[in-house]
C-alpha positions in Angstrom: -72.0 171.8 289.0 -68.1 171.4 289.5 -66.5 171.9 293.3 -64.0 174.4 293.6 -61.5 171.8 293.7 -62.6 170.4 290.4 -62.4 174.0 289.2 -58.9 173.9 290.5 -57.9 170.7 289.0 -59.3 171.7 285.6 -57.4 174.7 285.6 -60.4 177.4 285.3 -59.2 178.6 288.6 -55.6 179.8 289.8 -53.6 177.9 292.8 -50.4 177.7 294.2 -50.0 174.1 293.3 -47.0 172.0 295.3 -47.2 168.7 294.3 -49.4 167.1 291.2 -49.5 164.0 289.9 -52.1 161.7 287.8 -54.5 161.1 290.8 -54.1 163.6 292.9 -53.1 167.9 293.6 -51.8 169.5 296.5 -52.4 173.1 297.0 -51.5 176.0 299.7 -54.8 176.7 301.2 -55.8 180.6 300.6 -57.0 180.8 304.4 -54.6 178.9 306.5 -54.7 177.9 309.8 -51.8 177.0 310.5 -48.1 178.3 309.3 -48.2 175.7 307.2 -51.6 174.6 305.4 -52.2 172.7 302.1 -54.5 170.9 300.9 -54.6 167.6 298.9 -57.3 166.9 296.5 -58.0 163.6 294.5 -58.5 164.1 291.0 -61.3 161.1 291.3 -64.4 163.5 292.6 -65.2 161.6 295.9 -67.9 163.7 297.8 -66.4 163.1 301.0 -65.4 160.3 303.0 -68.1 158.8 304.4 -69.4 158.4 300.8 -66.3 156.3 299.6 -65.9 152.9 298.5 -63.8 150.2 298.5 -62.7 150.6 295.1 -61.2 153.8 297.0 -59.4 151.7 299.0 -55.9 152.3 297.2 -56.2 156.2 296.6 -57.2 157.2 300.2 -54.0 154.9 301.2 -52.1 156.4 298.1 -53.2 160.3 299.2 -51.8 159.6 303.3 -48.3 158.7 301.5 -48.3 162.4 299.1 -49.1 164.2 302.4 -45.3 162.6 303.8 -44.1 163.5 300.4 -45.5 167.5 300.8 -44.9 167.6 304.1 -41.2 166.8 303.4 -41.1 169.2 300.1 -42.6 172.1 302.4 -40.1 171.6 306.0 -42.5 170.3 308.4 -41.9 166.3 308.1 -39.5 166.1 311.1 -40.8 168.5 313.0 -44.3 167.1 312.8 -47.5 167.4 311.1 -51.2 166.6 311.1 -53.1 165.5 309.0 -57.5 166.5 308.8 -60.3 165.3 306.8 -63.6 167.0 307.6 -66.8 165.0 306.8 -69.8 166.6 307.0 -71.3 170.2 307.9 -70.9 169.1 311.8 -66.7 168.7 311.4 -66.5 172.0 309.4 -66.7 170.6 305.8 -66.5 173.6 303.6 -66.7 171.9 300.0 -68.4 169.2 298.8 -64.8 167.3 298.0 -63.1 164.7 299.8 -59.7 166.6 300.6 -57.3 166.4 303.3 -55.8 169.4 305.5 -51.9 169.3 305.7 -50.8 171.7 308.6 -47.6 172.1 310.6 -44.8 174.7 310.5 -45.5 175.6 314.2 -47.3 173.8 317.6 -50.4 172.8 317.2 -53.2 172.6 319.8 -55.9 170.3 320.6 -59.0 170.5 322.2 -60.1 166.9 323.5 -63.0 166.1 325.4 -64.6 163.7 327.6 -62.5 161.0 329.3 -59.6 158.6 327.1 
């Protein structure tokens, strides 16, 4: 059965797609969290990211480089961003996709634990 994303990618579903290319979409997320939220999705169907390979090496480099790229298209670039890839039920993954969060527009907070 196809992910979401592969849905998307296909074009069986709608999205409000910012940036596409050959290996890879970037989408506005339909539940942000922040002001700013896409996502960006390799065409290649990786599960998620503990399940990549080396011969992912280049695209998992390649997709850091589009997030710059959005995050300049969309106004957040200088003003800062971050960037989130959840992996596994425990971090909050929601579908079975390697994707990666884009999310800025406003300050962002963080919860750390433990000691540095």
């Amino acid at each position: 059965m196809k992910s979401i994303f592969s849905r998307i990618i296909d074009r069986e579903l709608p999205a409000q797609v910012i940036y596409e290319d050959e290996r890879c979409i970037a989408i506005h997320d339909i539940h942000p969290v922040a002001r700013v939220h896409a996502l960006l999705i390799p065409k290649k169907p990786i599960l998620r990211l503990s399940e990549a390979e080396s011969g992912d090496q280049e695209l998992l480099g390649y997709l850091l480089l589009v997030a710059k790229s959005v995050a300049t298209k969309l106004g957040i670039a200088d003003t800062g961003f971050r960037v989130i890839i959840n992996n596994g039920k425990d971090a909050g993954e929601g579908v079975p996709h390697l994707h990666l969060h884009l999310l800025g527009g406003e300050t962002l907070g963080w919860k750390q634990g433990g000691s540095n």
